[in-house]
C-alpha positions in Angstrom: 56.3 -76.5 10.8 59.1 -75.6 8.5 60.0 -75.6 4.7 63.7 -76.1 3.6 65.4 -75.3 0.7 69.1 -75.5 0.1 70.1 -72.4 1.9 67.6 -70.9 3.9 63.6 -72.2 5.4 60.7 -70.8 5.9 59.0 -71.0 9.7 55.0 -71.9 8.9 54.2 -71.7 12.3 51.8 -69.4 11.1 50.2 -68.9 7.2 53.0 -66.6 5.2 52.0 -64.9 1.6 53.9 -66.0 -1.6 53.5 -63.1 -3.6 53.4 -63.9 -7.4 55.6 -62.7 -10.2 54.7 -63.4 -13.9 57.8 -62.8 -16.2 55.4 -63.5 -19.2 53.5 -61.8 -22.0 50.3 -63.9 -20.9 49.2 -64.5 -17.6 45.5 -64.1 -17.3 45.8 -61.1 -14.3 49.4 -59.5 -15.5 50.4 -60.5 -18.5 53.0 -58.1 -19.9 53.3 -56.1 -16.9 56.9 -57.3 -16.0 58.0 -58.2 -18.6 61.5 -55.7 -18.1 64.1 -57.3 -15.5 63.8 -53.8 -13.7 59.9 -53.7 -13.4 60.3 -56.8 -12.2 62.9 -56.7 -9.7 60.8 -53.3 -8.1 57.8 -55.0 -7.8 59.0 -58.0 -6.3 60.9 -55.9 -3.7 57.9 -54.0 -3.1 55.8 -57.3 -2.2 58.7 -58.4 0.0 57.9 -55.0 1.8 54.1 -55.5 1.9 55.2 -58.4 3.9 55.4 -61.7 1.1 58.3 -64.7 2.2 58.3 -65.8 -0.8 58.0 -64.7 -4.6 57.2 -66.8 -7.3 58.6 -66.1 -10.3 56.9 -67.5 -13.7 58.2 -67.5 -17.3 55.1 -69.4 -18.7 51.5 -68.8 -17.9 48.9 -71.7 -16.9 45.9 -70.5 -17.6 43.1 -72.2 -19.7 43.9 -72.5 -22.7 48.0 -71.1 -22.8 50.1 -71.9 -25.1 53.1 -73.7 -24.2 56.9 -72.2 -23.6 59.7 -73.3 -25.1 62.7 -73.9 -22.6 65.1 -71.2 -23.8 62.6 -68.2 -23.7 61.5 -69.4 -20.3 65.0 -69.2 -19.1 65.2 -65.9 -21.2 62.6 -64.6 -18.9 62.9 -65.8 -15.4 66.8 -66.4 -15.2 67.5 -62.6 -15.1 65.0 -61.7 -12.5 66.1 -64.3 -10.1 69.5 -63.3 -10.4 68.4 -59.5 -9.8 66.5 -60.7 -6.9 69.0 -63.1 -5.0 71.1 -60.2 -5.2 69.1 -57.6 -3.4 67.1 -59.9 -1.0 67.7 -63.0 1.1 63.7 -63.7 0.5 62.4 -67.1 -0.5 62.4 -67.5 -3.9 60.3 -69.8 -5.8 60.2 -70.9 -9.5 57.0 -71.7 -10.8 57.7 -74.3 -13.7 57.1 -77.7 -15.4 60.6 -78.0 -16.6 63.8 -79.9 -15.2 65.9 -77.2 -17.1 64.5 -74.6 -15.7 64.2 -76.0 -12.5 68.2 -76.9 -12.1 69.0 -73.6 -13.7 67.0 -71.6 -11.9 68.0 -72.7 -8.8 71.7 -72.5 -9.4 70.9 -68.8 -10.1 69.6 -69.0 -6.5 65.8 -69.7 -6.7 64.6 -72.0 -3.0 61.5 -73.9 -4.4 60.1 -75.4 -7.3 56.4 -74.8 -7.6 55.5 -77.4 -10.3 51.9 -77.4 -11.4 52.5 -81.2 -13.0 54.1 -82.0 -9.7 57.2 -83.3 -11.0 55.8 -85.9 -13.5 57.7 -84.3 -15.9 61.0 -86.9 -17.2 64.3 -85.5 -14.9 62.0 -83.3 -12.5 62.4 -85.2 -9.8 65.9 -85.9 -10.5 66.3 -81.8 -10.9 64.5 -81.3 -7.8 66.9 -83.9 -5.4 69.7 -82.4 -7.0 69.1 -79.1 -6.3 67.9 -79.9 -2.6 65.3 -77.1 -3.4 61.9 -77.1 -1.5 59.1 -78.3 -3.7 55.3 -77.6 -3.7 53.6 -80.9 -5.5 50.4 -79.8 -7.4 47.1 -81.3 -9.0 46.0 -80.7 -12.1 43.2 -82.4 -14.1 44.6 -82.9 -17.5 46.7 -80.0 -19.2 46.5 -75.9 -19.2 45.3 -75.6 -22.8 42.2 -78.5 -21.9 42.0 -78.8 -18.1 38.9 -76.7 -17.8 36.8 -78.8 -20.7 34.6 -80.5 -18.5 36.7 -82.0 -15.3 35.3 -85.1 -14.0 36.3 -87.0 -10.3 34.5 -89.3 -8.8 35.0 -88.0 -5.6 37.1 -84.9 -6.0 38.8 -84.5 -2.4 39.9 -88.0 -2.0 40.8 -88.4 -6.1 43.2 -85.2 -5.3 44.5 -86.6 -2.0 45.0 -89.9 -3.9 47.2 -88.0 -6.1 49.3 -85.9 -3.8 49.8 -88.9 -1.2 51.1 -90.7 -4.5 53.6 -88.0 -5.7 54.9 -88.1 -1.9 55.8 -91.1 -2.2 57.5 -90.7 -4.8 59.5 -87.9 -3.9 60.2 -89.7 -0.4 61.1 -92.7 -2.7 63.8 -90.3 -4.6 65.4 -88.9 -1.3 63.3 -86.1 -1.4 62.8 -85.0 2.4 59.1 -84.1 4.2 60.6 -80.9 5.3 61.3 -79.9 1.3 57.4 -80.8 0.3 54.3 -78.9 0.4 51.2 -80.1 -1.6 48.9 -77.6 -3.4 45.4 -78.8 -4.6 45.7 -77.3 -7.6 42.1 -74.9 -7.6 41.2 -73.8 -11.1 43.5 -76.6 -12.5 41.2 -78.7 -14.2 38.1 -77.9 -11.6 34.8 -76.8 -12.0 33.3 -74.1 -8.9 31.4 -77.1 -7.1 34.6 -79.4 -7.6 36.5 -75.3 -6.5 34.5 -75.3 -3.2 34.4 -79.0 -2.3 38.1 -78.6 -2.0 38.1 -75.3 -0.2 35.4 -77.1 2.1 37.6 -79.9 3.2 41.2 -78.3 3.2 41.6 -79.5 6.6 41.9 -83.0 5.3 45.0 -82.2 3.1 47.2 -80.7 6.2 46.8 -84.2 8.2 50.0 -85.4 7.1 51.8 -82.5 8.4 52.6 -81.5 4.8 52.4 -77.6 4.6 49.7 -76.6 2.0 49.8 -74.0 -0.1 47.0 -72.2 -1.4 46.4 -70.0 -5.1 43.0 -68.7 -5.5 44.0 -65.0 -6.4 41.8 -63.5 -9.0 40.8 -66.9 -9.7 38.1 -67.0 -12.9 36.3 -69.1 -9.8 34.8 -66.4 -8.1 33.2 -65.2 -12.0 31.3 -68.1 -11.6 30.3 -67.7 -8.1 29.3 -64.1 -8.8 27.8 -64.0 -11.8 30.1 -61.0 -13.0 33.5 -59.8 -13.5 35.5 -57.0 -12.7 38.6 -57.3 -10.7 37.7 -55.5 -7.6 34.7 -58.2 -7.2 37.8 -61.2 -7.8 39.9 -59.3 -5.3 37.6 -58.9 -2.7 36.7 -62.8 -2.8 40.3 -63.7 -3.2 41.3 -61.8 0.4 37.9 -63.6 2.1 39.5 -67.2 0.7 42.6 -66.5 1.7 41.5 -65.4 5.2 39.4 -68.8 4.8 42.1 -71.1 4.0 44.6 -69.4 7.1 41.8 -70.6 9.6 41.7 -73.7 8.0 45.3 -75.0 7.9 47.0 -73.7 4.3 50.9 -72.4 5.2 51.2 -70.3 2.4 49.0 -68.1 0.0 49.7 -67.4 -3.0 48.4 -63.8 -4.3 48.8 -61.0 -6.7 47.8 -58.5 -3.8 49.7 -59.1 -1.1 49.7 -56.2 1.0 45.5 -57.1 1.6 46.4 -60.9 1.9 49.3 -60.1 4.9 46.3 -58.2 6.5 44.2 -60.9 6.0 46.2 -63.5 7.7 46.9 -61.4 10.4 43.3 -61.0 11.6 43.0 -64.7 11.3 46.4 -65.4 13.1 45.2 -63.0 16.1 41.6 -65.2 16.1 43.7 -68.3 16.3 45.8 -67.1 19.5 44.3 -68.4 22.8 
């Protein structure tokens, strides 16, 4: 299994980490932390040594309750650090955005993927996204990042997500938008509750039967709060590695994490399991 973007793929023959890189004041884990182009840059190199394939880069954060991003300072923040990246590293580069802008701009500055969390719903996303011949990751979400978590309701949450995903597919497919560019994420946290969390993590199986690679993004999830019944970050770190590990044996192609070092170790165990 393979994902394509305009230059360069990625070989999912087994699970790779996408290690994630928040440009923004915000984000619910590390907001403000690299902020500067230069902190940045050095800690996205030094996931690509811990062993990430790809980094995705984030100008606006997604957590319950965020406030929304206007284009321009987005740009302002992720445009500079893709640029510093392209230039010292040939590794995968995703842009995590709801924009069409943002998406055409950033990859012109050399970003591979779009990582969309309204999985390109958005009016010219799709359009961007063709255009720019850039892999895509097609996410659910429940509503919108400042509501989503105010009391989610599916009637049956794995098939009401697969319903949605095999419908933005089409779409995509519809728009010239090739399998080998697409990768669905189920979207946990986004507009979930734990049970609805778990259900999903139960049956992720049935999301890869298309042959779709899925992606995964559980890090330091306020999920595992719930579960635990406390929170401290070691206690979210911990559970994040155990899902991750979790999700490798059961079909994801890429995990998304804050801790990627951990994570590579994680899916290493469960790739030497899975040899015969």
């Amino acid at each position: 299994m393979r994902l394509s973007g305009p230059d360069r793929a990625l070989d999912l023959a087994r699970p790779v980490v996408m290690g994630i890189l928040n440009v923004t004041p915000d984000s619910f884990s590390d907001g403000g932390a690299y902020v500067e182009t230069e902190r940045a840059l050095d800690h996205a190199l030094a996931m690509v040594e811990q062993g990430a394939w790809i980094i995705d880069i984030g100008g606006e954060s997604t957590r319950p309750g965020a406030d929304p991003v206007d284009e321009h300072e987005e740009l302002a923040r992720v445009l500079p650090v893709i640029e510093a990246l392209r230039a010292h590293s040939d590794v995968f580069i995703s842009i995590d955005t709801i924009k069409p802008r943002v998406m055409r701009e950033a990859c012109a500055a050399g970003a591979d993927m779009i990582n969309d969390v309204m999985a390109l719903r958005a009016p010219g996303a799709i359009e961007a996204a063709r255009q720019a011949k850039a892999a895509v990751c097609l996410m659910h979400m429940q509503g919108e990042p400042r509501t989503m978590q105010k009391a989610p309701v599916y009637h049956d949450v794995v098939s009401d997500v697969r319903s949605f995903l095999d419908a933005r597919v089409s779409v995509c497919r519809d728009a010239g938008i090739d399998d080998s560019r697409i990768c669905l994420d189920p979207g946990f946290g986004f507009g979930k509750t734990l049970e609805h969390n778990l259900a999903l993590m139960r049956h992720l199986r049935s999301f890869a039967e298309d042959g779709l690679p899925v992606l995964v993004g559980v890090s330091r999830k306020s999920m595992f709060v719930k579960l635990h019944g406390h929170d401290d970050m070691d206690s979210r770190i911990h559970a994040s590695i155990t899902a991750a590990f979790w999700a490798a044996t059961q079909g994801a192609g890429i995990i998304r994490s804050h801790d990627v070092a951990h994570t590579v170790e994680a899916l290493t165990l469960a790739a030497a399991l899975a040899d015969n």
